[in-house]
C-alpha positions in Angstrom: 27.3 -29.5 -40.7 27.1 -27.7 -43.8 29.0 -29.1 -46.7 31.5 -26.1 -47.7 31.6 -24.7 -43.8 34.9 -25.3 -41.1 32.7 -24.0 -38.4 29.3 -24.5 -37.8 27.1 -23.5 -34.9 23.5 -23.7 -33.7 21.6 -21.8 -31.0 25.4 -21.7 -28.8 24.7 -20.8 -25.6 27.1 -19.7 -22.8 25.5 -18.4 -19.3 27.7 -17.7 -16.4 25.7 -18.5 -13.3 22.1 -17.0 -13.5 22.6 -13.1 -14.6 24.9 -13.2 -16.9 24.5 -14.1 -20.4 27.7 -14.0 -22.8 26.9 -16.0 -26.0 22.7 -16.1 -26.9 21.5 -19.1 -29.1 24.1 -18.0 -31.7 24.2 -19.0 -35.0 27.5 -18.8 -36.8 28.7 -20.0 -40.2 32.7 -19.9 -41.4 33.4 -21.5 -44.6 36.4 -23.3 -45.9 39.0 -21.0 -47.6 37.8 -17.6 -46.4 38.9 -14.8 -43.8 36.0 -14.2 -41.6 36.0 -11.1 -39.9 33.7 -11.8 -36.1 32.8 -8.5 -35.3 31.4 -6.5 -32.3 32.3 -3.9 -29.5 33.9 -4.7 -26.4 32.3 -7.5 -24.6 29.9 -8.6 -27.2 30.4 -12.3 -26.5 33.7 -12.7 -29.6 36.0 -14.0 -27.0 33.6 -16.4 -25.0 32.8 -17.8 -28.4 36.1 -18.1 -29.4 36.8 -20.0 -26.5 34.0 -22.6 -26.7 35.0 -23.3 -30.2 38.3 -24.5 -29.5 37.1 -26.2 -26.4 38.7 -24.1 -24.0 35.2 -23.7 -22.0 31.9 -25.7 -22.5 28.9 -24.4 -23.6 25.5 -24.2 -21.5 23.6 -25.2 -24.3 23.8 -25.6 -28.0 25.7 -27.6 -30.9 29.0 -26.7 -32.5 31.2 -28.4 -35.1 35.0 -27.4 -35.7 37.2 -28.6 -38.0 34.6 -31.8 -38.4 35.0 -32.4 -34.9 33.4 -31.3 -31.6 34.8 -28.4 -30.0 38.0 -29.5 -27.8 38.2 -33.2 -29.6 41.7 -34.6 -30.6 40.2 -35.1 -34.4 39.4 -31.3 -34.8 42.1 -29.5 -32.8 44.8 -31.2 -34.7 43.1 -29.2 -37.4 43.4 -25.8 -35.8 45.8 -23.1 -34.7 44.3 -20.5 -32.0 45.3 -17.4 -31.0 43.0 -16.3 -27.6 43.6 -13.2 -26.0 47.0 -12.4 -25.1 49.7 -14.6 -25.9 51.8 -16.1 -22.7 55.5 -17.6 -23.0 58.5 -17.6 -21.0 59.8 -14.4 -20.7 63.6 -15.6 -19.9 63.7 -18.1 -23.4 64.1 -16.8 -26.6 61.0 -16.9 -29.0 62.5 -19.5 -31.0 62.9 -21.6 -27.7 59.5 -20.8 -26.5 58.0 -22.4 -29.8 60.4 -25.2 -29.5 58.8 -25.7 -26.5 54.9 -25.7 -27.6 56.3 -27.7 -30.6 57.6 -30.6 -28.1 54.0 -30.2 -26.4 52.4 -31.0 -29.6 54.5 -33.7 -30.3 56.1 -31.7 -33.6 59.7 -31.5 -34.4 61.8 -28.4 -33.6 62.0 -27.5 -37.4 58.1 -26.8 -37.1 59.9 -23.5 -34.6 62.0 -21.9 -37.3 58.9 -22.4 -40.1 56.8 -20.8 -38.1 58.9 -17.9 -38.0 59.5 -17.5 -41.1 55.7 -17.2 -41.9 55.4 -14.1 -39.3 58.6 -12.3 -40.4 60.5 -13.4 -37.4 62.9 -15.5 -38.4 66.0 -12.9 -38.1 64.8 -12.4 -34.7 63.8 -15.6 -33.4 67.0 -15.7 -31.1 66.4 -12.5 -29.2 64.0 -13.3 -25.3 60.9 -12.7 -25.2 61.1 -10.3 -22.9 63.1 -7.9 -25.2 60.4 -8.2 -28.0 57.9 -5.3 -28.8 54.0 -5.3 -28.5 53.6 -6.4 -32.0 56.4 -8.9 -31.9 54.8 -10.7 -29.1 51.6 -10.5 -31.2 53.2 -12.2 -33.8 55.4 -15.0 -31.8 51.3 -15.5 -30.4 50.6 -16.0 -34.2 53.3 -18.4 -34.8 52.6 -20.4 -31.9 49.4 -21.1 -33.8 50.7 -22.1 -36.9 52.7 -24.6 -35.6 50.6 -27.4 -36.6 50.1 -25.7 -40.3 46.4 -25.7 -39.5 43.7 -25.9 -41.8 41.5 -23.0 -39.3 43.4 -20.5 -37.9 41.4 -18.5 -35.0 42.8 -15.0 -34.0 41.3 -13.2 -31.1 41.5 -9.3 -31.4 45.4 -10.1 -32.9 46.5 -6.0 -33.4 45.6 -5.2 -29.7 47.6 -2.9 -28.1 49.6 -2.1 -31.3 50.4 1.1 -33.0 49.1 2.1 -36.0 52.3 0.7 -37.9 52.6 -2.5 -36.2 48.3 -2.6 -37.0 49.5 -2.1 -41.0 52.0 -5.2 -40.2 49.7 -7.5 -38.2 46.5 -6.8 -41.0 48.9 -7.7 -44.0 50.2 -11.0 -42.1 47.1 -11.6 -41.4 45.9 -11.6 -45.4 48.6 -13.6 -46.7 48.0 -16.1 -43.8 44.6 -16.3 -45.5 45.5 -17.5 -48.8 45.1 -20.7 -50.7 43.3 -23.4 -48.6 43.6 -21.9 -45.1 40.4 -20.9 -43.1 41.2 -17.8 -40.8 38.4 -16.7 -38.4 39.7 -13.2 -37.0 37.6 -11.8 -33.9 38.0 -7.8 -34.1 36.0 -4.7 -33.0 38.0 -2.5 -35.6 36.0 -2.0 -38.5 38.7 -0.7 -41.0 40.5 -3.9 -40.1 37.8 -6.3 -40.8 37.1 -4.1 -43.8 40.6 -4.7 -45.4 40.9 -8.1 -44.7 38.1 -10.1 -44.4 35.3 -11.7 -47.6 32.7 -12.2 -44.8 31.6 -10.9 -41.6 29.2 -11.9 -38.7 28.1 -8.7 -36.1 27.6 -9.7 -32.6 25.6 -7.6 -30.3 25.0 -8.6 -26.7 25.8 -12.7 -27.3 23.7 -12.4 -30.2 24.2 -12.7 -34.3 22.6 -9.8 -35.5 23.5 -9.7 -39.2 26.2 -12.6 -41.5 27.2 -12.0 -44.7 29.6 -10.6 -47.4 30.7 -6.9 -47.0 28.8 -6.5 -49.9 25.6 -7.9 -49.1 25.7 -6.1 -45.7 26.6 -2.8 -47.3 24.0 -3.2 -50.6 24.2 0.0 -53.0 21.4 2.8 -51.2 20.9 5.6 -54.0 23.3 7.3 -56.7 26.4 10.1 -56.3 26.5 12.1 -58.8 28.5 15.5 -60.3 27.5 17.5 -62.6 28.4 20.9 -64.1 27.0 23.6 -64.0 25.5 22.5 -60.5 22.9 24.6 -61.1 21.4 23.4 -63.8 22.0 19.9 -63.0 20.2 20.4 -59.2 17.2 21.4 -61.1 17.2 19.1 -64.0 17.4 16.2 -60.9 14.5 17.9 -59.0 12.6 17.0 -62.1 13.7 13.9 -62.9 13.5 12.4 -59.6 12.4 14.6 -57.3 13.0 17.5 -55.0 12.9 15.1 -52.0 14.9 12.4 -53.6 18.2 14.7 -54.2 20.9 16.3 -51.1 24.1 17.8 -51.5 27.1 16.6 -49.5 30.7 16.9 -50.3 30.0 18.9 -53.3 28.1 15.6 -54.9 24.5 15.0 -55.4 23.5 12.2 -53.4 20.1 10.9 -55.0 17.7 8.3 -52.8 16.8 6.5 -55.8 17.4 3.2 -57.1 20.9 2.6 -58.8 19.1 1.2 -61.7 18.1 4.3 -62.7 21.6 5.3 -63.4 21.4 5.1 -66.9 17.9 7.4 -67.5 19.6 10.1 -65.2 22.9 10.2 -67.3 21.2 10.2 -70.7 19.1 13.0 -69.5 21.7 15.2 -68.1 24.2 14.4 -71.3 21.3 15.5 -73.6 20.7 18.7 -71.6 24.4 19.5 -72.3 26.0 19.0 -68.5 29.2 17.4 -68.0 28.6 14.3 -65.5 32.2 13.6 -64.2 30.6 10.9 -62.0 27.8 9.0 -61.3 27.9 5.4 -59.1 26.1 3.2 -56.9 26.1 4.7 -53.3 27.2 2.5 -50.6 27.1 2.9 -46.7 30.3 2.3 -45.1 30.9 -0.8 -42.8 31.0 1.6 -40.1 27.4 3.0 -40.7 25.6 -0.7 -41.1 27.5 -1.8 -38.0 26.1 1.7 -35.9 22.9 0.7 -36.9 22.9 -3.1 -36.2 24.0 -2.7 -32.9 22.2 0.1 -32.5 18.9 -1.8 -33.7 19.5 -3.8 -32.0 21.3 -3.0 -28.9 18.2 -3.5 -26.5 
């Protein structure tokens, strides 16, 4: 493995008898320390992959390393707090009972319950049954569960399914201080604004297969220049010249200019000089919603 990476994997395979293929010789990197957003559309492969990695299911070909351990070994899942799919307790216990419970199972003391609690905002309610809790407080009970153990790699699977927008709001912001300090939390999600707010690096999965990793920056990378100028007039034909008719649209009441962003400075100097007020003028960036369209739409076949 990678020095500096919690989870590593090479050419991870999982087929399901001979027609269907979930997870395709991916290639997946999560370092220490970060929130890594795993992203794709419904059935992509983000929950089968989830679910090799913490040993849940055995891949049909392929390497992996978790937590500096093989997926599903003693070593590395004392190391890691999972979250897959929907969490299950006992509806008739109370959700301080029910972690009690998976405490006992991991050979932790009951006081490991309340702290985990605590971290999701539960505490005051840890008394009240399961079955009385909302959507998003079974979401977060699922959460605690995981942090039981204080893990070192958190894995969440889709956590704000199911919720309304404000229990979303609550789950994302959990979710961020969860990540903080020395923690590693890999967060499976199809919601781009989600991954967006929370997460330093992404992987898209398409059809089992890695199709782009990064930072949101590198996979968004500055495109052109918006600009606004007055009087728009004078400044669309001042552009034409400088940079070409082709080269400049309008949108929103901005010029949008298809030009390097290291041009920035000529174009302001020129318009200033001319005697045009430039009220903006800033790289142009596609949103994450637009790079992951065209990744999965690249390469969707």
């Amino acid at each position: 493995m990678v020095a500096g990476n919690i989870v590593e994997t090479q050419g991870l395979t999982k087929r399901y008898g001979t027609g269907v293929l979930a997870v395709d010789r991916l290639d997946l990197h999560v370092r220490h320390g970060e929130v890594y957003g795993f992203l794709g559309p419904n059935g992509a492969g983000k929950t089968t992959t989830l679910r090799m990695l913490v040993g849940l299911i055995r891949p049909t070909s392929g390497s992996a390393e978790v937590a500096g351990a093989p997926p599903g070994a003693p070593a590395g899942l004392a190391r890691i707090g999972s979250l897959v799919e929907s969490p299950g307790f006992y509806p008739y216990l109370s959700g301080r009972d029910n972690l009690r419970f998976v405490a006992r199972m991991c050979h932790l003391g009951d006081d490991r319950a309340d702290a985990a609690l605590d971290e999701v905002g539960l505490l005051a309610r840890g008394s009240e049954k399961f079955a009385h809790y909302s959507m998003g407080m079974k979401q977060r009970l699922g959460v605690a569960a995981a942090l039981l153990k204080d893990p070192e790699l958190l894995v969440l699977d889709e956590p704000s399914n199911g919720l309304d927008p404000e229990g979303m709001v609550e789950m994302r912001e959990m979710i961020r201080g969860l990540g903080q300090g020395e923690r590693t939390v890999l967060l499976s999600s199809h919601l781009l604004n989600e991954v967006e707010l929370i997460c330093q690096r992404v992987g898209v999965i398409r059809h089992g297969r890695m199709v782009a990793e990064g930072t949101l920056d590198e996979l968004k990378g500055a495109v052109g220049l918006t600009l606004r100028a007055e009087p728009k007039a004078r400044a669309r034909e001042l552009l034409a010249d400088l940079v070409g008719g082709p080269a400049v649209a309008e949108r929103d009441g901005a010029f949008r200019l298809a030009v390097p962003p290291t041009r920035a400075g000529e174009i302001n100097t020129a318009l200033v000089g001319a005697g045009l007020v430039v009220s903006e003028l800033r790289p142009n960036e596609q949103s994450l919603e637009e790079i992951f369209l065209q990744l999965t739409q690249e390469h969707g076949s």
